[in-house]
GUROPA-857031 format. One record per residue (C-alpha): x, y, z. Coordinates in steps of 0.5 Angstrom, whole numbers, plus 2048, in hexadecimal, padded with zeros to 3 digits. Layout:
REM residues N
XYZ ...
REM end
This chain:
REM residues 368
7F081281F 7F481581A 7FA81381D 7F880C81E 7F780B817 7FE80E815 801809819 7FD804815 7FF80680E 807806810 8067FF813 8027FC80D 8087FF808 80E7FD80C 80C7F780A 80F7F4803 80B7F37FE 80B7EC7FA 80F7EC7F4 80B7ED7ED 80B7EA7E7 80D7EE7E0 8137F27DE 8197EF7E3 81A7F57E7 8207F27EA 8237F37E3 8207FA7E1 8247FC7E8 82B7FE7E5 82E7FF7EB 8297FD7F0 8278037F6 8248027FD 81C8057FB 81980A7FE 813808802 80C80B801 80C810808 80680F80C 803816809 804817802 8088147FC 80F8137FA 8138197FA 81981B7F5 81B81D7EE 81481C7E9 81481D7E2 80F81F7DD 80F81F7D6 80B8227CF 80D81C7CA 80D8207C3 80B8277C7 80F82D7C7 80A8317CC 80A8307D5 80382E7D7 80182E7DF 7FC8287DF 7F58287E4 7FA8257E9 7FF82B7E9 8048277E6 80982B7E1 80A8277DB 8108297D6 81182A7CE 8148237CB 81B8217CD 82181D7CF 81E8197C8 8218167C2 81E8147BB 8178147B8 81281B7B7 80E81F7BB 80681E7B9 8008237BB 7F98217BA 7F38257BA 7EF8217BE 7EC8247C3 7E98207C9 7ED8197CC 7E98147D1 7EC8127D7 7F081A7D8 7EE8217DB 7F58227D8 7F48217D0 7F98267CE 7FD8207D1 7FB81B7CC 7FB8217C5 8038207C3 80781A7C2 80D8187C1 80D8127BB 81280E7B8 81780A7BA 81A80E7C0 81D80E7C7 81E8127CC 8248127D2 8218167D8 8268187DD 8268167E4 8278167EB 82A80E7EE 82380C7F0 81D8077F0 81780B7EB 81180A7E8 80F80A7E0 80980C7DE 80880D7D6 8038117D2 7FF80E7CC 7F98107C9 7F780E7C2 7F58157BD 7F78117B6 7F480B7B5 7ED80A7B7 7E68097B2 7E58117B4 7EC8147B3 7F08157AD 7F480F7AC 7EE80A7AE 7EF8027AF 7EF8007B6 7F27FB7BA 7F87F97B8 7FA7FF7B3 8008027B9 8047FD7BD 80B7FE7C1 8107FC7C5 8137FF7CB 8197FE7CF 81C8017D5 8248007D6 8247FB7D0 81F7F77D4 8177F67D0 8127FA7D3 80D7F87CE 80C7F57C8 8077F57C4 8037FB7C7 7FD7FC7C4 7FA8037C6 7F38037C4 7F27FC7C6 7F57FD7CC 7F08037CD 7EB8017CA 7EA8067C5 7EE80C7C2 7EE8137C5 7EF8107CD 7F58117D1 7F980A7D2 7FE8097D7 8038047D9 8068047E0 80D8017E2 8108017E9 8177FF7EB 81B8037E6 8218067E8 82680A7E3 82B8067DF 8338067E1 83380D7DD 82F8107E1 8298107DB 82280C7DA 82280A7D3 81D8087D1 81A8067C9 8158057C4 8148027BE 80F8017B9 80D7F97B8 8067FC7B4 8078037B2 80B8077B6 80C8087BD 80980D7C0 8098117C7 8068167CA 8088177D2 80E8157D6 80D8157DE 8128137E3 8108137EA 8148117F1 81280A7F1 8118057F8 8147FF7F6 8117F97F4 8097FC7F3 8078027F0 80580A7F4 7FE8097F6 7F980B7F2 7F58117F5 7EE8147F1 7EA8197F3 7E481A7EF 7E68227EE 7E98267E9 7F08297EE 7F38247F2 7F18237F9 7F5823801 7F181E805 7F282080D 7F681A80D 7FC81F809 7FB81A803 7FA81C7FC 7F581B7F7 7F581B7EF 7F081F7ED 7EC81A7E8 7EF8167E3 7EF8107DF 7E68117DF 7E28107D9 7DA8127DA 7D78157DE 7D781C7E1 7DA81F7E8 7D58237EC 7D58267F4 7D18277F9 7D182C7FF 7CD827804 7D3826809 7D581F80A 7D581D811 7D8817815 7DF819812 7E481E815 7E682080D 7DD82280A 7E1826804 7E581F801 7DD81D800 7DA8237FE 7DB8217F5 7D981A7F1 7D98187EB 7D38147E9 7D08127E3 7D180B7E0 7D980C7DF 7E08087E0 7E78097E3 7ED8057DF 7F28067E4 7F98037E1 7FD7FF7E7 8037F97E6 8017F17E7 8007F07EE 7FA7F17F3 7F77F77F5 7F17FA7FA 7ED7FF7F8 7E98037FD 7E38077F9 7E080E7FD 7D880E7FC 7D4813800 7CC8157FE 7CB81D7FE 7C481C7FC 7BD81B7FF 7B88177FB 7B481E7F9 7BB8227F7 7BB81E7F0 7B781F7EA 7B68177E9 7B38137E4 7AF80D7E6 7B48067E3 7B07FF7E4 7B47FA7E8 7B57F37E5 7AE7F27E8 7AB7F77E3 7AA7FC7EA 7AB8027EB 7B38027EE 7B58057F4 7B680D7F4 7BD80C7F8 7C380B7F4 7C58047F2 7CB8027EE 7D17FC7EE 7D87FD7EC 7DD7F87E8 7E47F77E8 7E67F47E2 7DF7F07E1 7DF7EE7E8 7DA7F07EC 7DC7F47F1 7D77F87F5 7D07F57F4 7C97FA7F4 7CC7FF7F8 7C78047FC 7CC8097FF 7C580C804 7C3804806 7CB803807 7CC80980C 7C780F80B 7C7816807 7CE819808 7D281580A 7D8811808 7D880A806 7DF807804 7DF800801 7E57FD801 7E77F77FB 7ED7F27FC 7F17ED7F7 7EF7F17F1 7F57F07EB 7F57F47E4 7F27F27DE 7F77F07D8 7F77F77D6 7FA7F97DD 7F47FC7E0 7EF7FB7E6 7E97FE7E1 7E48007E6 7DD8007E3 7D78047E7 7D08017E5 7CA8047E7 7C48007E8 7C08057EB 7C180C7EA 7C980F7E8 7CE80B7EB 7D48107EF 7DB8107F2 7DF8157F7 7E58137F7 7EA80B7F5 7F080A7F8 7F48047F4 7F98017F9 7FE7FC7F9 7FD7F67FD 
REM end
């Protein structure tokens, strides 16, 4: 079986993707190199960079990653903030330091097609921090090899309040003919302001699948695929259950959840995706201490767990009942095709509990 679904997968990423809208790829890539393609297992392997924008000090992130002191950098400050907690982030030490002003950086690498991520989260304007204001008080522009990124990036309105990891994700980059990326930034109101930078080795035309699971360490499926633990959530709580799953030939993939009324805003470029959400009921109707919630009826609500999910204002999943579906302790996979990121670039999914807590094991973002 496992094999089967190996061949599957190198079958469906052999094929081309349809070309996005956006930045024009073809002229970020100076010169242009053959991509690597994703192998049947795992992620694009090469060089990876990770950067503290505005940080003296290495950090290990709940992935493992090694993130480095501030470097390759030229022009603006290096800003602190006292602010404790960041939304969307198990790693809010990433979002505590910042690089503001009018700066660049010219970041060394190998010929190759890679894949950007910028870090961002708003610590100074906001109606609970120092310099208040809101939307609009910080705009930038950014470029790479001279060619817009963004312009007019609003961080706290992309993200939707202050203190909340935003990240902007760009594919088919490639180092320019000096061997560097550089890239720019530049304040249009206020200054510009940066907190990370990652480089990663990218797949032409889409971005690397996207890989969640609802714990706090990463995670090797038995398909030699490799988890995030999780990230990009606001609300809710993980949890675990002993209870084995059955119907899998992987019980510990489903042994954690996270449940609550919670969101994942998960950063993709323009372009369609399928994404498959893991569920699984550990618990029987008597393990849980419930509270009685009327129906829409005025009825006593069912004791089983009711929840629907949306992407991006869209309903997606409808009153789903894990235990009416498939039983107690088995997996259940649902699988939505055709969805496209809001204007901010992110599928922002939503789960909404109609009886009870809503929940999640796991979502896999992928390119289509």
């Amino acid at each position: 079986m496992v094999a089967a679904a190996l061949m599957a997968t190198a079958w469906i990423l052999a094929k081309k993707s349809k070309p996005q809208s956006g930045v024009d790829s073809a002229r970020l890539q100076e010169p242009l190199y053959s991509a690597p393609v994703e192998p049947s297992v795992g992620l694009p392997v090469g060089e990876q960079i990770h950067i503290l924008a505005g940080s003296s000090r290495k950090y290990v992130d709940h992935a493992g990653k090694l993130w480095s002191p501030d470097s390759y950098f030229s022009g603006g400050t290096a800003v602190s903030s006292a602010v404790r907690h960041i939304w969307r982030t198990q790693d809010p030490i990433i979002y505590r330091n910042s690089r503001q002003g009018d700066f660049s950086y010219n970041i060394p690498l190998k010929p190759g097609i890679y894949e950007l991520r910028l870090h961002f989260a708003e610590t100074f304007y906001g109606p609970e921090d120092s310099g208040g204001g809101g939307e609009g008080s910080r705009m930038m522009t950014v470029s790479a090899n001279s060619l817009p990124l963004l312009h007019d990036l609003d961080v706290l309105a992309d993200a939707g309040g202050a203190r909340t990891a935003e990240i902007k994700v760009f594919h088919d980059l490639s180092p320019a003919s000096d061997g560097q990326l550089h890239l720019s930034f530049s304040g249009n109101s206020g200054s510009a302001m940066l907190s990370a930078i990652e480089i990663l080795p990218g797949v032409r035309r889409q971005i690397r699948p996207v890989r969640i699971i609802a714990r706090d360490v990463p995670y090797y499926s038995n398909d030699s695929r490799w988890w995030s633990p999780d990230v990009y959530f606001k609300g809710g709580q993980i949890s675990s259950s002993q209870e084995p799953a059955d119907g899998t030939d992987d019980p510990e993939f489903y042994e954690t959840e996270r449940w609550g009324h919670f969101s994942y805003a998960i950063p993709v470029v323009p372009g369609k995706y399928t994404v498959a959400l893991h569920f699984i009921e550990h618990h029987t109707a008597d393990s849980f201490d419930r509270v009685a919630l009327p129906s829409a009826q005025g009825e006593t609500a069912s004791d089983d767990r009711v929840f629907s999910v949306f992407c991006n204002g869209r309903t997606v999943v409808e009153g789903l009942d894990i235990v009416k579906q498939v039983g107690e302790n088995r997996p259940l996979v649902r699988k939505i095709k055709g969805l496209e990121p809001n204007a901010q670039g992110k599928l922002l999914l939503e789960f909404v509990p109609v009886t009870r807590y809503a929940t999640v094991t796991a979502i896999e973002v992928m390119p289509e």
